[in-house]
C-alpha positions in Angstrom: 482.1 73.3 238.5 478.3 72.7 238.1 476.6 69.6 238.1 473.1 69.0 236.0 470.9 66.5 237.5 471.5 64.4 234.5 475.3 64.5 235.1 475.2 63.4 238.7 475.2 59.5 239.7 471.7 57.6 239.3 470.9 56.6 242.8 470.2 52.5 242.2 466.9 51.4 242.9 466.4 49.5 245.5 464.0 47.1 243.4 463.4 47.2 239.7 460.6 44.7 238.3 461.7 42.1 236.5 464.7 41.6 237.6 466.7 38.7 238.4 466.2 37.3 241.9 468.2 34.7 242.5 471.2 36.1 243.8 469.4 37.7 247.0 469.3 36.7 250.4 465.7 36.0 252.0 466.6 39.2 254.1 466.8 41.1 251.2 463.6 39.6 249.4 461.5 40.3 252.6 463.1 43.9 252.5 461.8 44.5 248.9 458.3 42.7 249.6 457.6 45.3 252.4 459.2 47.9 250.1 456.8 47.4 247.3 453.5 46.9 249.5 454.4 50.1 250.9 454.5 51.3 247.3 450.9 49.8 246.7 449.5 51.4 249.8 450.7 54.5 248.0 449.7 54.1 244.8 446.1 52.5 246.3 445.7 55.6 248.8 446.4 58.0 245.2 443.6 56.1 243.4 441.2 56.3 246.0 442.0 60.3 246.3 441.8 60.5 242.3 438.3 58.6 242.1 436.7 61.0 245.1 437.6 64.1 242.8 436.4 62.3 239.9 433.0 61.6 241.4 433.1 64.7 242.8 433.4 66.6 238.9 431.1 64.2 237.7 428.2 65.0 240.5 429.4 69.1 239.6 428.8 68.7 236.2 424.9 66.2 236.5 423.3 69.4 237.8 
C-alpha cells in the first residue's frame, strides 16, 4: 500500500495564529513565545539575505 503525502496524518502545529489561548498552561505559552521568536529570527535573517541580493541587482543594473 502506498501513501501520498496528502493521505498521511497532518502533523499539528505546534502554534497556529489566532488561536484560542486560554486553555494553555504558562509552560506552554512561554514554549510557543520562544517558538515564534525563533521563527522571526528566521524570517528577519531571510529579509536581510533578500535585500543584500536586491541591492546587489539594483547596483548591477545602475552601471
Amino acid at each position: 500500500m502506498t501513501f501520498l503525502d496528502d493521505d498521511r496524518p497532518k502533523k499539528p502545529l505546534a502554534h497556529e495564529i489566532g488561536q484560542d489561548l486560554s486553555t494553555l498552561s504558562v509552560d506552554e505559552i512561554d514554549k510557543r513565545v520562544a517558538l515564534l521568536r525563533e521563527e522571526i529570527a528566521r524570517l528577519e535573517a531571510e529579509k536581510v539575505t533578500k535585500a543584500s541580493g536586491k541591492a546587489a541587482a539594483e547596483n548591477l543594473f545602475k552601471s
